[in-house]
C-alpha positions as CSV (number, residue, x, y, z in Angstrom):
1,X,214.1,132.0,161.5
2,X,210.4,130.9,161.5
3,X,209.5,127.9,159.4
4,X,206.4,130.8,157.5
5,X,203.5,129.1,158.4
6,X,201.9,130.4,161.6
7,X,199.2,132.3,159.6
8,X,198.0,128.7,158.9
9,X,197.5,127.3,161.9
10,X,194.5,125.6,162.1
11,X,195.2,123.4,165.7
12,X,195.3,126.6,167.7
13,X,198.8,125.2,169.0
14,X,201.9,126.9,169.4
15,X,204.3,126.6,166.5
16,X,208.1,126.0,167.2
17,X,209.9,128.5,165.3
18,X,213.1,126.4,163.8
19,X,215.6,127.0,160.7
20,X,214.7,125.8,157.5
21,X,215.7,122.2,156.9
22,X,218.2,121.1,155.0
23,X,217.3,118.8,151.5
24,X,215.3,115.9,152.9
25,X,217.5,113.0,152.8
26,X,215.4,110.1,150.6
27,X,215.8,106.5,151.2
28,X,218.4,104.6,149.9
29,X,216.2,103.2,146.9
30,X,216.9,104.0,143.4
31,X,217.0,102.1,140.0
32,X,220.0,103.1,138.5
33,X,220.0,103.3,134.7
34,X,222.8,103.2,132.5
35,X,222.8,105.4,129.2
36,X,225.9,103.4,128.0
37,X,223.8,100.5,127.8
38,X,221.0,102.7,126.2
39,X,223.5,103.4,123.3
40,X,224.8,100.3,122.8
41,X,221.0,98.3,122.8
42,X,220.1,101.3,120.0
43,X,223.4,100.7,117.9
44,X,222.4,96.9,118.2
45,X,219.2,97.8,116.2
46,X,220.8,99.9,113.9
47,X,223.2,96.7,113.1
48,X,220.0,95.0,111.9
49,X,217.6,97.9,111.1
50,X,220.0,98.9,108.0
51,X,219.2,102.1,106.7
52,X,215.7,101.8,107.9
53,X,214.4,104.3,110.0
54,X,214.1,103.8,114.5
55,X,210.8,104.8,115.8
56,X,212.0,104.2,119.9
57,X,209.3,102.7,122.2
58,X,209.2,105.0,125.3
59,X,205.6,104.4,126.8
60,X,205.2,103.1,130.1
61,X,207.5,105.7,131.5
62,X,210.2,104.2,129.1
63,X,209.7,100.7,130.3
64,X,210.5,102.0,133.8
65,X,213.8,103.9,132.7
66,X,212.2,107.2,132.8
67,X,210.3,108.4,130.0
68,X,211.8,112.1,129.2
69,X,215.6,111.5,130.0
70,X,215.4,107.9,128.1
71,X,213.9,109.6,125.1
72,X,216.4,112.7,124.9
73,X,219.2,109.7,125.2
74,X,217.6,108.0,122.5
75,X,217.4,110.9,120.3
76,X,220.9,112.0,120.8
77,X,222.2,108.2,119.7
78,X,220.1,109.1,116.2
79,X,216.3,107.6,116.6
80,X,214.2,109.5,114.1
81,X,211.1,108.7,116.1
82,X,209.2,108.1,119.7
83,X,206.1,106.2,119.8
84,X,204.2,106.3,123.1
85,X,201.1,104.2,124.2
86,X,198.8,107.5,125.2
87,X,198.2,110.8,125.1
88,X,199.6,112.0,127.9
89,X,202.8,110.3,127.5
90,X,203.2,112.6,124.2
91,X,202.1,116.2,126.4
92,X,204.6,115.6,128.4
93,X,207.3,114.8,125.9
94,X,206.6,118.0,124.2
95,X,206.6,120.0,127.3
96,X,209.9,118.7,127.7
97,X,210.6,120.4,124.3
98,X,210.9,117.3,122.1
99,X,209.4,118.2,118.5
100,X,210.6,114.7,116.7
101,X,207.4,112.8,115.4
102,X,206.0,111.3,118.4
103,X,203.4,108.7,116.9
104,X,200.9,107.6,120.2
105,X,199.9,104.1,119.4
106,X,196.9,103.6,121.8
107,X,193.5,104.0,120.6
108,X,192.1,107.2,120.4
109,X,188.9,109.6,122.0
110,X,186.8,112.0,120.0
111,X,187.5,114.3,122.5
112,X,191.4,113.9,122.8
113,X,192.0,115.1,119.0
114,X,192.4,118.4,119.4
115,X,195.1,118.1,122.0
116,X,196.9,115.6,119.7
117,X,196.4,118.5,117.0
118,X,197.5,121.3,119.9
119,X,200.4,119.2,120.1
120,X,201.5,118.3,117.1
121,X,201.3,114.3,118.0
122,X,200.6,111.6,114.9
123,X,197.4,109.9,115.9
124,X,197.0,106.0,115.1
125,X,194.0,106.1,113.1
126,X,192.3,102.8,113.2
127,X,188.9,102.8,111.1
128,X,187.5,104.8,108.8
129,X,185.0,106.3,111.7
130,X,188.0,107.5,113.5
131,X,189.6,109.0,110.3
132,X,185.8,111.0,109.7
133,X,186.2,112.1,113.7
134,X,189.7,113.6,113.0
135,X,189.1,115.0,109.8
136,X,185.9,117.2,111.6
137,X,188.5,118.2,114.6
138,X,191.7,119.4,111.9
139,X,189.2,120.9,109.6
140,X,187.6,122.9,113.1
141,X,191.4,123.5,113.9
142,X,192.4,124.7,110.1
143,X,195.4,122.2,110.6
144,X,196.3,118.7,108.8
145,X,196.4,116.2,111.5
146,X,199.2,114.0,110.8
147,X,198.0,109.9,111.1
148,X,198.9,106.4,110.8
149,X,197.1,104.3,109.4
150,X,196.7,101.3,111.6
151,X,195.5,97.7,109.9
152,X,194.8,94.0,111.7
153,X,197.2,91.5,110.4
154,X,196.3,88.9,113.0
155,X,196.4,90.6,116.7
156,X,193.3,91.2,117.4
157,X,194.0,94.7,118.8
158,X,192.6,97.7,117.3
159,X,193.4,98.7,113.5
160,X,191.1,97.8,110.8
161,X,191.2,94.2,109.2
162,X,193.5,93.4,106.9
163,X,191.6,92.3,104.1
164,X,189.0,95.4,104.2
165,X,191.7,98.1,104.9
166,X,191.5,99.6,101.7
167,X,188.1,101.2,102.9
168,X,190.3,102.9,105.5
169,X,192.7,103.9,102.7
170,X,190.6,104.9,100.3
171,X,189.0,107.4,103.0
172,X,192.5,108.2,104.3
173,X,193.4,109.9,100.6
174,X,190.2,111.7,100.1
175,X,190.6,113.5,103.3
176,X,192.1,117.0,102.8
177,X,193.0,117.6,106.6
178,X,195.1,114.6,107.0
179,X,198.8,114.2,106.0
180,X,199.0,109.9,105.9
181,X,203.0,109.6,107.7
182,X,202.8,105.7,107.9
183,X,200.9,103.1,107.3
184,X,201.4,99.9,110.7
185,X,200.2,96.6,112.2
186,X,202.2,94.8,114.9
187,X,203.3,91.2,115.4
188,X,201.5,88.6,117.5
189,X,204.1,85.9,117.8
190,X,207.6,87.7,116.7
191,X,209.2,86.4,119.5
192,X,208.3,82.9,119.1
193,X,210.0,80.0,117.5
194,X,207.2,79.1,115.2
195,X,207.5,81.5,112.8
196,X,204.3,80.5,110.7
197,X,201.7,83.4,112.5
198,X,204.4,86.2,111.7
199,X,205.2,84.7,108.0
200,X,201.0,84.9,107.7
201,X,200.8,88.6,109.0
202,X,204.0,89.8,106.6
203,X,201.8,88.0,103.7
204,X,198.5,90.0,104.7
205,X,200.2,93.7,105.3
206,X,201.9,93.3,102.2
207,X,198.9,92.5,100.7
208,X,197.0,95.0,102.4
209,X,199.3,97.7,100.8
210,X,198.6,96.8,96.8
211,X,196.3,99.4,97.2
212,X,198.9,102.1,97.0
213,X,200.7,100.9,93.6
214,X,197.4,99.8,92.3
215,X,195.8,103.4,92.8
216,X,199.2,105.1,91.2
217,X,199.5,106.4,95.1
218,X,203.3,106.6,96.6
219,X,203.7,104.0,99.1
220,X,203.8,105.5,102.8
221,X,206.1,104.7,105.8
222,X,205.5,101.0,106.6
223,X,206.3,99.6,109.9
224,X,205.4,96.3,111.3
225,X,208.9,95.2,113.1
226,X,208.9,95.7,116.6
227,X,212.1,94.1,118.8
228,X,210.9,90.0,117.9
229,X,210.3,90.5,113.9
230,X,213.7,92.9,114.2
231,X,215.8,90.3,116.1
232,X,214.3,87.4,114.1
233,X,211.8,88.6,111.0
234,X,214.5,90.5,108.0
235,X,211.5,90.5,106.1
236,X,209.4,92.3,108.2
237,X,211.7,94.9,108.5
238,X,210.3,98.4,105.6
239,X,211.1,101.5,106.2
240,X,210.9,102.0,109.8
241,X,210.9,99.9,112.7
242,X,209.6,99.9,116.3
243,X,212.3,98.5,119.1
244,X,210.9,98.5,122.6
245,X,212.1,96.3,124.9
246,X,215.5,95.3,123.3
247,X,216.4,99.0,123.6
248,X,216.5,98.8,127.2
249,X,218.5,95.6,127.1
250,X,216.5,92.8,127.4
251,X,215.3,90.0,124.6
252,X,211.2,89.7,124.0
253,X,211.3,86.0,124.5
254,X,213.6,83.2,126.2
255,X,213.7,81.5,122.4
256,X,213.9,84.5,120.8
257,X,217.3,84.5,118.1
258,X,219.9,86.7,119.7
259,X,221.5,87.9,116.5
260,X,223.0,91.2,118.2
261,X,224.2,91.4,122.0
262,X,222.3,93.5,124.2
263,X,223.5,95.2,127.6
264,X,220.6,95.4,130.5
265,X,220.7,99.5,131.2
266,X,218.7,99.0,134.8
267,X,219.6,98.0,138.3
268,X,216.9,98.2,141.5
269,X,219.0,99.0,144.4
270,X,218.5,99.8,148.0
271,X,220.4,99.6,151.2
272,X,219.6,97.5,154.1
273,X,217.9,99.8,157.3
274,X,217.4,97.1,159.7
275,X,219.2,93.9,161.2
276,X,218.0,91.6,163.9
277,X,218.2,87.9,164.4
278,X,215.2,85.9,164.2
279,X,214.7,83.2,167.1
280,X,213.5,79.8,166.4
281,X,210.1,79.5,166.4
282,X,208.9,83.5,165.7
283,X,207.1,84.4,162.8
284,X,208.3,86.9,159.4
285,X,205.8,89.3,158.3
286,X,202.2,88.8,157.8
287,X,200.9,85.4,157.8
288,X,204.7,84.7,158.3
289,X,205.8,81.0,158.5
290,X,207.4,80.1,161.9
291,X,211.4,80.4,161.4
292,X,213.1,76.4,161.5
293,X,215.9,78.0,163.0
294,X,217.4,81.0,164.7
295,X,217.8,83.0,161.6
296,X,220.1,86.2,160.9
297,X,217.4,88.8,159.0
298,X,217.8,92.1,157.7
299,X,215.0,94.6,156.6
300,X,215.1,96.0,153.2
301,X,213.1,99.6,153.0
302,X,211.0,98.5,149.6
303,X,208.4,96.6,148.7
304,X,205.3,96.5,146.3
305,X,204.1,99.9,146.6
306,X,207.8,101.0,144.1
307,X,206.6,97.7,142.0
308,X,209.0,95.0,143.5
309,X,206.1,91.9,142.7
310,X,205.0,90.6,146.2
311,X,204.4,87.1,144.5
312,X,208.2,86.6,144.9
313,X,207.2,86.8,148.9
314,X,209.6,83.5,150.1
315,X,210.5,83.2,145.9
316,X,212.3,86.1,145.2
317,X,216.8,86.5,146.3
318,X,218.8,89.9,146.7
319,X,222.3,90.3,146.2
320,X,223.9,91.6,149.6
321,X,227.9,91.8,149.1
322,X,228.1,89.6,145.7
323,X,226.3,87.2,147.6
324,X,222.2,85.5,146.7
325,X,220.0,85.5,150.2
326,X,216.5,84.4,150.0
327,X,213.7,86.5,150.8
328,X,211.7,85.6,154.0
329,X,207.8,85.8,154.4
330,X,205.7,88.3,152.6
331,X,206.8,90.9,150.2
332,X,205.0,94.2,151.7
333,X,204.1,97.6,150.9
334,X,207.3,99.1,152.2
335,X,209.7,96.8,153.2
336,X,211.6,92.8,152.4
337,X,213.1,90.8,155.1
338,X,215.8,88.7,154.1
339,X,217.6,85.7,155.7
340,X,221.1,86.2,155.3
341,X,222.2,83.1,156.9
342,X,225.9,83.3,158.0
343,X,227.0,86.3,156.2
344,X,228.5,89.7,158.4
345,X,225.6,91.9,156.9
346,X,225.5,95.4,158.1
347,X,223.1,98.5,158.2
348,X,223.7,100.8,155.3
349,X,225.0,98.0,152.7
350,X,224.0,97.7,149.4
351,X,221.3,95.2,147.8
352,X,220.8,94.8,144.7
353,X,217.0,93.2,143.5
354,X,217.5,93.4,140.1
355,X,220.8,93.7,138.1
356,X,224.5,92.4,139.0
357,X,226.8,92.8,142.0
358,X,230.2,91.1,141.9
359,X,229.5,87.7,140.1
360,X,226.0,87.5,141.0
361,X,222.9,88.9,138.6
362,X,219.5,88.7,139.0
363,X,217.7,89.3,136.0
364,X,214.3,90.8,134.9
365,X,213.8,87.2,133.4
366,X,214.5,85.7,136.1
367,X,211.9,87.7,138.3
368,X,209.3,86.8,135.5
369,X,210.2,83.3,135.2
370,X,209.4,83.3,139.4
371,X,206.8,85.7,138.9
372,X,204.8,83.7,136.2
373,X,204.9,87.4,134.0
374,X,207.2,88.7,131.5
375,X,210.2,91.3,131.6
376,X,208.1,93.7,130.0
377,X,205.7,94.1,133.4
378,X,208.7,93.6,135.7
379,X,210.8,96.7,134.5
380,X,207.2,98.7,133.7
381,X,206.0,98.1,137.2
382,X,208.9,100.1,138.8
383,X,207.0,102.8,139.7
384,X,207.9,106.5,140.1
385,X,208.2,106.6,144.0
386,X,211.4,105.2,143.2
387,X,213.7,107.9,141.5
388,X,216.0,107.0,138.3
389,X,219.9,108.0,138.7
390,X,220.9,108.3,135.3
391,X,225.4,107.1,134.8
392,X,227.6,106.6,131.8
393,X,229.6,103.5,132.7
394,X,231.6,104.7,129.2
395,X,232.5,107.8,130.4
396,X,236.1,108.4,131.8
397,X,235.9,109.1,135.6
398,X,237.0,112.4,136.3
């Protein structure tokens, strides 16, 4: 059976004619994520959201768990709302035929409006010159764009200063193509344990929103909790709240309060393609150190081009049968040699980068302690070369 192609021959060569090939076989590298822990990290909110409403974090690809297949998950365990950091991220939630609210938190472009309008995505609206901008595009459209209203309490983001946001307000009502869904700021130091910057912001949102009460106006949505004031902040918990990183398992800070237990849902995994040992003397990868000692090494096929960091070149360990090896020389693009000292290792096994095997874990704060980051870029930074496997470690084998 010809491969179909010969029309398109540009080299002038001959063509083999060979059957079609089978599924490509990809390389043993995956992040595995498990919806179990999804389900219980989202229950864990609910234990301290009360009757509150969820609006679930999912930009950044779902903080590397997979952006459309985290979101459904989410939804499914009873989040009212997503809350994405751009554009795009929204598209593509509604192409995936999600209609929840899907509030996109970044800032926003004159130009971008009538796509959010097109499809039907709440728009953070952050100044009273971005409330006249989508006022003009809903009017055009002969829809009411749906906003929220976004103030400055103390991060120095975007949103509109606290103490002059009842300009933004007052423009907000008067506007007859918007519907106002929520009113937000966020938290600067939630996940600290000097609570005096958080207990200044609560003070200046709630003062910020007088204006409601004081104009006879129904107070909208309020949200200011994201996972720090949720795990650590009661007061800063209204009507909704934002979990982002605690849903996927993991706590914002290392002094955070861990009032609820979380499960970790992600593990970075690979197999091992390559053993050889390492004589005395011969180098590891670029700029590679000489090796002190004939050394047993095995070739990992991942590297910094799926987002494992390079600065953990001759920092970072993998887990090789329940075991912690160090990793020699350089990180690369595509590949991480590891000393595996006296251990039988052999091609095909598992390694674990990130995640637990046996008694052995290596956490994302761990890799961002090493790293001199946060858990938020480690997890984020998995990039989408590397395909998600989605299991249920609750479900009853078969």
């Amino acid at each position: 059976m010809s491969v179909g192609f010969r029309s398109r021959n540009p080299s002038g060569l001959p063509l083999i004619s060979l059957p079609p090939p089978p599924e490509i076989p990809p390389r043993p590298t995956f992040a595995l994520v498990d919806l179990a822990a999804i389900r219980h990290n989202v229950r864990a909110v609910r234990s301290l959201a009360g009757k509150a409403r969820i609006m679930g974090i999912v930009k950044a690809n779902a903080y590397g768990h997979g952006l459309v297949t985290i979101a459904r998950q989410l939804l499914a365990e009873g989040v009212d709302e997503l809350g994405v950091g751009f554009l795009e991220e929204g598209v593509e939630l509604r192409r995936a035929g999600i209609r929840v609210p899907i509030l996109v938190l970044g800032g926003i472009f004159e130009d971008q409006i009538p796509w959010f309008l097109r499809y039907g995505l709440d728009l953070a609206a952050s100044s009273v010159f971005k409330i006249d901008q989508i006022e003009r595009a809903a009017e055009a459209c002969g829809v009411r764009a749906r906003v929220h209203l976004k103030i400055d309490t103390g991060m120095g983001r975007i949103g509109v200063q606290w103490d002059t946001a009842h300009q933004l307000f007052e423009r907000a009502v008067k506007a007859s193509h918007l519907q106002i869904c929520g009113v937000f700021s966020h938290l600067a130091t939630a996940d600290s344990d000097d609570p005096t910057l958080t207990h200044e912001q609560i003070d200046r949102f709630d003062r910020a929103l007088e204006f409601f009460p004081s104009h006879g106006l129904p107070m909208p949505t309020r949200h200011l909790a994201a996972s720090g004031g949720i795990l650590q902040h009661p007061r800063a918990i209204y009507e909704m709240v934002r979990p982002g990183i605690m849903l996927y398992g993991l706590y914002p800070g290392r002094g955070v309060l861990r009032t609820v237990p979380l499960r970790p849902a992600l593990t970075l995994e690979t197999r091992v393609v390559y053993f050889k040992v390492g004589r005395r003397g011969r180098r590891v990868s670029y700029n590679g150190v000489p090796l002190e000692r004939d050394t047993r090494v095995v070739t990992l096929p991942l590297g910094y081009g799926d987002g494992y960091p390079r600065s953990l070149s001759r920092k970072g360990h993998v887990l090789i049968g329940g075991r912690r090896f160090p990793i020699l020389g350089n990180v690369t693009m595509d590949a991480v040699m590891v000393d595996v000292q006296d251990a039988s290792v052999f091609n095909g096994e598992r390694a674990v980068l990130l995640g637990s095997q046996g008694s052995e874990a290596i956490s994302a704060e761990e890799l961002a302690d090493r790293t001199g980051t946060i858990p938020y870029e480690i997890l984020s930074s998995i990039n989408t070369r590397v395909p998600r496997i989605y299991v249920d470690s609750d479900a009853s084998p078969a």
